[in-house]
Every structure is written in structure tokens, then in C-alpha cells.
C-alpha positions as CSV (number, residue, x, y, z in Angstrom):
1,X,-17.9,18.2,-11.0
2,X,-18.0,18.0,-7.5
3,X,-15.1,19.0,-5.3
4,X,-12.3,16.5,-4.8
5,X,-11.8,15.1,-1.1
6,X,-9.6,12.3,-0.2
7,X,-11.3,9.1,0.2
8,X,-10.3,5.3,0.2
9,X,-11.1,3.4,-2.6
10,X,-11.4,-0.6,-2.5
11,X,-12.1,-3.6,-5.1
12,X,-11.0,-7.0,-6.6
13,X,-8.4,-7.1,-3.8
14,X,-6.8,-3.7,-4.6
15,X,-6.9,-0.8,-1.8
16,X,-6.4,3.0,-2.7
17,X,-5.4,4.5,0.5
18,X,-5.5,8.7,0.2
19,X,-1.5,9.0,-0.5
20,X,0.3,10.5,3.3
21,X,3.6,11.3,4.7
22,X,3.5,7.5,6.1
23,X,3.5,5.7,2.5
24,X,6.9,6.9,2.0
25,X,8.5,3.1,3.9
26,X,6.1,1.7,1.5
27,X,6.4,3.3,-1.6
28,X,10.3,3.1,-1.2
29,X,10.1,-0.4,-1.1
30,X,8.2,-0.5,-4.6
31,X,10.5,1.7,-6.3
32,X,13.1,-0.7,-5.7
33,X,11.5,-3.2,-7.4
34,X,12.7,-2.9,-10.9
35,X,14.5,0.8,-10.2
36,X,11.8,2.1,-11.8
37,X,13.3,5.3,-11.6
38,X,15.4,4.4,-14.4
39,X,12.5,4.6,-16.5
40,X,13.8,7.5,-18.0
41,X,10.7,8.4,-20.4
42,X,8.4,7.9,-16.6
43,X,8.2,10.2,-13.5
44,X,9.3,7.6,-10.9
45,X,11.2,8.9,-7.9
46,X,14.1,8.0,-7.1
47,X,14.1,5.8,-3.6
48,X,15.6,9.2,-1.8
49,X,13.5,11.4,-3.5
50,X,10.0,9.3,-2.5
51,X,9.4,11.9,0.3
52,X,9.6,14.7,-2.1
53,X,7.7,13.2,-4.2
54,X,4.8,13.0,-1.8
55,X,5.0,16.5,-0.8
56,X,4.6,17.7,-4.2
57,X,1.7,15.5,-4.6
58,X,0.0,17.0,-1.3
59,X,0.8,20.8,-2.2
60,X,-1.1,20.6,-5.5
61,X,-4.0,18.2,-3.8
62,X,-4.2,21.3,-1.2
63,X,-5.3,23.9,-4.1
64,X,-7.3,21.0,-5.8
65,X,-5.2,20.1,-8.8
66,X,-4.5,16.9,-7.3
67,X,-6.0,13.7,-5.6
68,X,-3.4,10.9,-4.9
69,X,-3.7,7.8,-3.4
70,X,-1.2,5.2,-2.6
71,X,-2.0,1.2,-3.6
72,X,-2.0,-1.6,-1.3
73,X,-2.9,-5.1,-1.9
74,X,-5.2,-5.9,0.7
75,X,-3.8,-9.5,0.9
76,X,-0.5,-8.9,1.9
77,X,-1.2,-5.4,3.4
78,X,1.8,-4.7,0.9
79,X,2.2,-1.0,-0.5
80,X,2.6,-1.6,-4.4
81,X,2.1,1.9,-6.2
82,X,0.6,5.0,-6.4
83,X,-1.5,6.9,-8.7
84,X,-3.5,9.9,-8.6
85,X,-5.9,12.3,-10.4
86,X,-4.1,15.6,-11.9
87,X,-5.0,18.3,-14.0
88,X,-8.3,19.2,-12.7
89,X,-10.7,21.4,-14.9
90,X,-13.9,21.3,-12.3
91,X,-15.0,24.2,-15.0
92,X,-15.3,21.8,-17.5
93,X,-15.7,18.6,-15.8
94,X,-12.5,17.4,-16.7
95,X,-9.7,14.9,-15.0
96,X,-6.5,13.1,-15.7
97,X,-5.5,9.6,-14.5
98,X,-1.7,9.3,-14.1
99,X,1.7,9.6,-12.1
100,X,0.8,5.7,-12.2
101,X,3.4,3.2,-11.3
102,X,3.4,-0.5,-9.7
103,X,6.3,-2.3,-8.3
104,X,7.7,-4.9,-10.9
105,X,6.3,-7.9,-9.4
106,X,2.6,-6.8,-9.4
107,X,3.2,-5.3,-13.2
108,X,1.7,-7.7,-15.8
109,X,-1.3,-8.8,-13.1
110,X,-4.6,-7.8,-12.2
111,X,-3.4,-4.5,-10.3
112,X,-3.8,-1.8,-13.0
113,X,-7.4,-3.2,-14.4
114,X,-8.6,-3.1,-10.9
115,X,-7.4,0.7,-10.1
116,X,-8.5,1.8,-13.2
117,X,-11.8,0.8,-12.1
118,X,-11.7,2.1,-9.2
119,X,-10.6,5.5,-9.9
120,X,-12.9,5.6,-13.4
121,X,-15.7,4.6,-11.2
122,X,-15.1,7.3,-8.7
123,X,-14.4,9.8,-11.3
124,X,-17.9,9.2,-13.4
125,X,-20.2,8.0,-10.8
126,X,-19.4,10.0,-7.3
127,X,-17.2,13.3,-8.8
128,X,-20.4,13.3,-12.3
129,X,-16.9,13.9,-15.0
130,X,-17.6,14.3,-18.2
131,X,-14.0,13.2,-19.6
132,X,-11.1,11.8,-17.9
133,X,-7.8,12.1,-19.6
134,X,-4.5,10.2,-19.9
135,X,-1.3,11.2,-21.3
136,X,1.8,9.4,-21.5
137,X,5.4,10.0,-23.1
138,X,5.5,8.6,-27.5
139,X,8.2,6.9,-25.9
140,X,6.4,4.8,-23.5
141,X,4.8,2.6,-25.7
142,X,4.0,0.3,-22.8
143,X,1.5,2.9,-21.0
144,X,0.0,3.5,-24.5
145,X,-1.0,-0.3,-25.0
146,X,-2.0,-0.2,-21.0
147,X,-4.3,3.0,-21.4
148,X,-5.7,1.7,-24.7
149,X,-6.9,-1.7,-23.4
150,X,-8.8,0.4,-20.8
151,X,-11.1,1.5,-23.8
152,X,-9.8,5.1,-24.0
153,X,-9.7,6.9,-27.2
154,X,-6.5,8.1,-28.6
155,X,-6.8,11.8,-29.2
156,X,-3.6,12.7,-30.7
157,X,0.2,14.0,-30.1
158,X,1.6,17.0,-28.9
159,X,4.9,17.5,-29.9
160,X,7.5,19.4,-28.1
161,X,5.0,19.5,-24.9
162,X,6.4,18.6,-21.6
163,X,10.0,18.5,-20.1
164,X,11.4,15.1,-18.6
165,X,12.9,14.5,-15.9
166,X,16.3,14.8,-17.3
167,X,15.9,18.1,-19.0
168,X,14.9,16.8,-22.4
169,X,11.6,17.2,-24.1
170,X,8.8,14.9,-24.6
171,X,6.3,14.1,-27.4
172,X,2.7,13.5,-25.5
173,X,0.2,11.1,-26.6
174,X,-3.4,11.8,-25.4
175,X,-6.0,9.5,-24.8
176,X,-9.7,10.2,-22.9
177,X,-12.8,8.2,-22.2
178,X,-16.5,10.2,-22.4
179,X,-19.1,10.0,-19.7
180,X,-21.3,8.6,-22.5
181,X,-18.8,5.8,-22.7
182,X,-18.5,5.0,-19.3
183,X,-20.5,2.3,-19.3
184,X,-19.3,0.3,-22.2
185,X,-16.1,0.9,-20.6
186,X,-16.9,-0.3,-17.0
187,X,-18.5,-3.6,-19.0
188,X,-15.1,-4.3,-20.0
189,X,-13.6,-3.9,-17.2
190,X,-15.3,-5.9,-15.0
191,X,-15.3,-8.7,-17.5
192,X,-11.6,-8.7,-18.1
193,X,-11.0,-8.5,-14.5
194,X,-13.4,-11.7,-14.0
195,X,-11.4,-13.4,-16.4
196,X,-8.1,-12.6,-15.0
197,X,-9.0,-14.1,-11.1
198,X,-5.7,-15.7,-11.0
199,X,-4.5,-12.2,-11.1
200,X,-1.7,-13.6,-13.6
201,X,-2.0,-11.3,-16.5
202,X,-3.0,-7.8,-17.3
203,X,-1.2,-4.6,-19.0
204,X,0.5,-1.6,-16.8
205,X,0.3,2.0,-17.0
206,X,3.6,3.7,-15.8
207,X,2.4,7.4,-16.4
């Protein structure tokens, strides 16, 4: 795997900006839509923690756990999200996709197909992976469906595996995708997206 550097990623009017100190206004702004934050089975911030938030991201990007990026839609110049890569093995050519989440009013559109794209496509094609994960909470069934329509393969639960937000314990659903099924993957993609152009419906991922 080659070593992670920031870099802006762009398609099917979706913009992944390398997340910064200035996306905080932004990203704000989208956690009020909805208070996602009271997603209590997802790691949304708080609006007064968003700053935080993109600290921690930065820290572990600096020692190369970490690449985040912050969504815009190119359209509206709007920031709508953020997501990231985590959990890097560059030993084994291995990455997660998650710490996903979309203001309400671009959940249910064309938003997460298109970023999946983009970051699988980044992930297989520039960094060579040879797996990139997902995990989500049991309890967020939502992300499961989301992460599922991508193509990925359920792997399995851990039980008892991660600590939420609010001090209780989480069951972990694993999911990956395989270098060698990239490119059916990418195919379905690119098709769904083409039939979505409205950009009226699509599933979310709220990792």
C-alpha cells in the first residue's frame, strides 16, 4: 500500500476536500441537521465538540492511522459530511471506510454512492489495497443495509468490542470488499449512480 497523503477527491457532483481546521463552520452546520449527535449508537459530535472532533482526526492522520476528508456538494459549495479512512494496516494492505455521516437533508440521495466511489476508487486503484473494511454498531441497522448495498461482504460480529460514546459497549458488525472484487463492485456503483441522476434516492452510512 502506498503511503496515505491528503488529496481532493471529486465525482457525480460530490467533492472530498482533505478535512482542516476551516470545515469546522461547515460541518457545524450539518450536525444540526437532524442532531445527529443524538444518534446514540453513531460517533457524531456534538455541534460544540466539531472542533475536537477535527483535531482528533488530524492527530491520528499525522502518524498515518488516518485520512479524513470533509464533503461538499460542488453545487451549492455546501459542506454536508465527512468521512474518512481509519485503521490502517499498510503491512497488510488493509483500510477502513467510516466516521461517515451526512446532514439529514442529503441522507437518502445520491451523496453516499458517490463517496463510496470515490474513496473505494482511491483506496484500490491509487493506494493498490487489498481489502477495505467497514464496521458499524448491531444497533445501527441503517449503516448495515447502506454498507451492504455497496457490495461488501458481511464478515461477522464481535461482541463486546468497542465502547460508545456514552460509556456502554457495542456489538460490531464487520463487512469488507476484496481487491479481486473491486471491479464488480465499481460496476455497480457506477450503474446505480446513473440511475439515481435525480439524486433522489440512495442508502446512508452513518459509521
Amino acid at each position: 500500500m502506498l503511503p496515505l497523503r491528503p488529496v481532493t477527491l471529486e465525482g457525480h457532483a460530490i467533492r472530498l476536500e482533505p478535512l482542516a481546521a476551516e470545515h469546522e463552520p461547515g460541518l457545524c452546520d450539518a450536525v444540526m441537521d437532524g442532531q445527529l449527535w443524538q444518534l446514540w449508537y453513531a460517533g457524531v459530535p456534538r455541534p460544540e465538540d466539531v472542533q475536537a472532533y477535527i483535531a482528533e482526526a488530524l492527530a491520528a492522520q499525522g502518524i498515518g492511522r488516518t485520512l479524513a476528508w470533509a464533503v461538499r456538494d460542488c453545487a451549492s459549495g455546501t459542506v454536508i459530511g465527512t468521512t474518512r479512512f481509519h485503521d490502517v494496516e499498510p503491512q497488510i494492505d488493509r483500510l477502513y471506510i467510516g466516521a461517515t455521516w451526512y446532514a439529514r437533508r442529503w441522507q437518502r440521495t445520491h451523496v453516499n454512492s458517490a463517496c463510496k466511489l470515490l474513496l473505494l476508487m482511491h483506496a484500490f486503484e491509487t493506494l493498490d489495497s487489498r481489502v477495505v473494511g467497514f464496521r458499524t454498531d448491531s444497533f445501527n441497522v441503517a449503516s448495515q443495509r447502506a454498507i451492504a448495498a455497496l457490495g461488501a461482504h458481511r464478515d461477522g460480529v464481535l461482541r463486546h468490542h468497542q465502547a460508545r460514546r456514552d460509556g456502554t459497549v457495542r456489538d460490531t458488525v464487520f463487512f469488507s470488499i476484496l481487491n479481486t472484487e473491486w471491479a464488480d463492485v465499481k460496476r455497480h456503483l457506477v450503474t446505480r449512480l446513473a440511475r439515481n441522476q435525480d439524486h433522489s434516492t440512495d442508502t446512508d452510512a452513518m459509521t
